[in-house]
N, C-alpha and C positions, 0 to 999 in steps of 0.2 A: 504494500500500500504506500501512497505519495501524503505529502504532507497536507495537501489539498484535500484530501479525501475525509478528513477527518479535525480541518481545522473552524474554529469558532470564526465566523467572519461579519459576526454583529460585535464590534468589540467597544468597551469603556478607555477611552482615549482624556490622555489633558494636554494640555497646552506650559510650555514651557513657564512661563508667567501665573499658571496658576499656582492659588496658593497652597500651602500646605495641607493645612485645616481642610481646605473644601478637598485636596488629594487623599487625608485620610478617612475623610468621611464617606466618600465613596467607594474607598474599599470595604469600609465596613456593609452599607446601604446595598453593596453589588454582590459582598460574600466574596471576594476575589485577593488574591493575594499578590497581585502586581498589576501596574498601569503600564500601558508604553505612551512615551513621550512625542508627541507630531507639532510639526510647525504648520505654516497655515495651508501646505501644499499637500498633506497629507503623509509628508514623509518622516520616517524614522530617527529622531533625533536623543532617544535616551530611554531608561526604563527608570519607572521608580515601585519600588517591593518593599514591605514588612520589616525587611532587613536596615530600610534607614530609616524607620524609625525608633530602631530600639535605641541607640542613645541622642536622645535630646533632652533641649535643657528644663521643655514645660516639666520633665519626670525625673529633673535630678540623675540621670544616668549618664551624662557627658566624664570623657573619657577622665582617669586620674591625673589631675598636672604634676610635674616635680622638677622644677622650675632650674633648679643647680644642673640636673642631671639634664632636661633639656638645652641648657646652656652647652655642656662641654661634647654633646652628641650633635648640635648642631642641627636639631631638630623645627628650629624653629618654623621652617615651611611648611612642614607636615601638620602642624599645631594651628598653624593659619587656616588650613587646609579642613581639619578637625573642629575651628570652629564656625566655620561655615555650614557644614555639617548638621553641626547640632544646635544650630540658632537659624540657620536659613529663613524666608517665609515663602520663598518662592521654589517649587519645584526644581526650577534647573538649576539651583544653589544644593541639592540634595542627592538630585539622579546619577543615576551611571549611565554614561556617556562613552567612553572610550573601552571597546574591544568587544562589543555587542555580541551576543551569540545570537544567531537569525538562520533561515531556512528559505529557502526556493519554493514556490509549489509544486514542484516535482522532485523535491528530497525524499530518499526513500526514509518510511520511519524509521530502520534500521539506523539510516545515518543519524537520523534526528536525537535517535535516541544514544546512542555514542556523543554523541555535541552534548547531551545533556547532562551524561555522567560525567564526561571530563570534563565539561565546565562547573558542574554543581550547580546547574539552575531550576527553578519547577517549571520555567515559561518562556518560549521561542514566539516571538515575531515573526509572522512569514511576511518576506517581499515580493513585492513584483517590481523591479529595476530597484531602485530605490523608497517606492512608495510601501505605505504597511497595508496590506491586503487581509490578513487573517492572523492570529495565534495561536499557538498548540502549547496546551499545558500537561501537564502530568493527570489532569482528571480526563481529557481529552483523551488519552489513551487507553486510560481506564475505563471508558465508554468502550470504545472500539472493543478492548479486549471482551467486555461483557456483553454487548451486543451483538459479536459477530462469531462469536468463538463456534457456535456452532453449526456454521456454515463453511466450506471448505472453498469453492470458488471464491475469488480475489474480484473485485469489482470491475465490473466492465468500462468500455467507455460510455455506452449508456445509461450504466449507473450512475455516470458522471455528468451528466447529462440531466437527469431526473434529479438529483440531486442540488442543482443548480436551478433545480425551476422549481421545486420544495422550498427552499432556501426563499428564495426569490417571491413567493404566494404567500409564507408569513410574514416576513418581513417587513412586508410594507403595511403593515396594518397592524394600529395602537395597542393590541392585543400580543403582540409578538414575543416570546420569552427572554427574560434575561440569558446570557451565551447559551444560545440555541444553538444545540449540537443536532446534526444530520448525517446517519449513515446509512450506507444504501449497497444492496446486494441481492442481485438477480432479482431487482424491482421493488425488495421486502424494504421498506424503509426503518429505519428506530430512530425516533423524537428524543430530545432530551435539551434541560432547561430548568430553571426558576421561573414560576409565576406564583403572582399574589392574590389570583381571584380563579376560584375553582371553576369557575365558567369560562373560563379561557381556554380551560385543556381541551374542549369538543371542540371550539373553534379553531383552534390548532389544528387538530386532526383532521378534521373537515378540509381545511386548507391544503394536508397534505396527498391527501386522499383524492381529492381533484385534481392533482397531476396525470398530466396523462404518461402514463406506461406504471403505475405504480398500482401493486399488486396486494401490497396489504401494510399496514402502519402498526406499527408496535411503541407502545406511550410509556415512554422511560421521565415523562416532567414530574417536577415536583414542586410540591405550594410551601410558600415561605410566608409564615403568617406571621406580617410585621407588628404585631401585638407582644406576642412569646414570645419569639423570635426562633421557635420551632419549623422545622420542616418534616413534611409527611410525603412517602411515597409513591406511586403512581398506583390505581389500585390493581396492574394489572403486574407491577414490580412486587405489589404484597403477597397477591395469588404465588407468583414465583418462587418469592422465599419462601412461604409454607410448602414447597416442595421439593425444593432443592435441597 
């Protein structure tokens, strides 16, 4: 399988100038554990992850100073460096920027997932040239693995094909799932997403269900009830575990 096949391509995007605050509220509000960073063209310019926010200074966790010992090490750029970090208000004073690990839409997952171990990250950017077209996260796979495992053909290009016009028929409509995941083999499509309103899920399906060449829909969403903060499974994911 390609990286396309399986990648989120409704993605949660900020802008270099946005600020912190509204960056980590959205990971919270989306469930997601990294943004990627675009300018006004669309293109790829930084990520920002969980990871920088662990030391800042709203939380008292910014790095130990030892100010002698900085002195004779000569650190002082690094410490510059660090606190910009951890005081920033602007995203691009926070993000990683430089050595970006990213993905083609025709990387096979094989490759993707070697880029992912030796780099240690949960979350690849795909490009197309230099603009950000889609991401593939480590639950992104997790899908794949659980939705396809028991099908032995590898997706056609038709599948790709259906898959892009699924994509494309909820997408454009207010009802659309938070990273709506689509995958597709030998016509059988599997859904998967966040929604907030359990009257979305039929609409969804319905949506994908009127594709044409699409043979049958299998509902992997699930409702994130912004009250709790609970999520529940698709009822057709709970039938499964009681059997599995």
């Amino acid at each position: 399988m390609r990286a396309h096949q399986i990648m989120t391509s409704s993605m949660i995007t900020v802008k270099a100038d946005t600020p912190v605050l509204d960056a980590a509220n959205l990971m919270l509000q989306h469930r997601v554990s990294g943004l990627p960073v675009v300018d006004e063209a669309g293109r790829l310019i930084g990520m920002v992850s969980e990871g920088d926010f662990v030391r800042r200074s709203e939380i008292g966790t910014q790095r130990p100073r030892i100010r002698w010992l900085e002195f004779l090490l000569g650190t002082a750029g690094r410490v510059a460096q660090d606190y910009v970090r951890e005081n920033g208000r602007k995203v691009d004073e926070i993000m990683t920027q430089d050595d970006l690990c990213t993905a083609t839409e025709d990387m096979s997952l094989a490759e993707l997932v070697r880029s992912m171990e030796r780099r240690n990250v949960k979350r690849v950017p795909v490009l197309r040239g230099h603009k950000l077209v889609g991401i593939v996260t480590r639950t992104d796979l997790l899908r794949a693995v659980a939705s396809l495992a028991r099908y032995v053909p590898d997706p056609t290009a038709n599948d790709d094909h259906i898959r892009s016009r699924v994509i494309a028929s909820i997408e454009k409509n207010e009802w659309q799932p938070t990273r709506l995941g689509v995958t597709v083999r030998d016509g059988i499509v599997h859904l998967s997403g966040m929604i907030d309103d359990e009257r979305f899920r039929q609409a969804i399906i319905v949506a994908a269900e009127n594709v044409s060449g699409v043979k049958l829909v299998h509902d992997h969403l699930y409702v994130f009830d912004t009250i709790s903060g609970l999520s529940f499974r698709s009822p057709e994911d709970e039938e499964w575990a009681k059997v599995s």
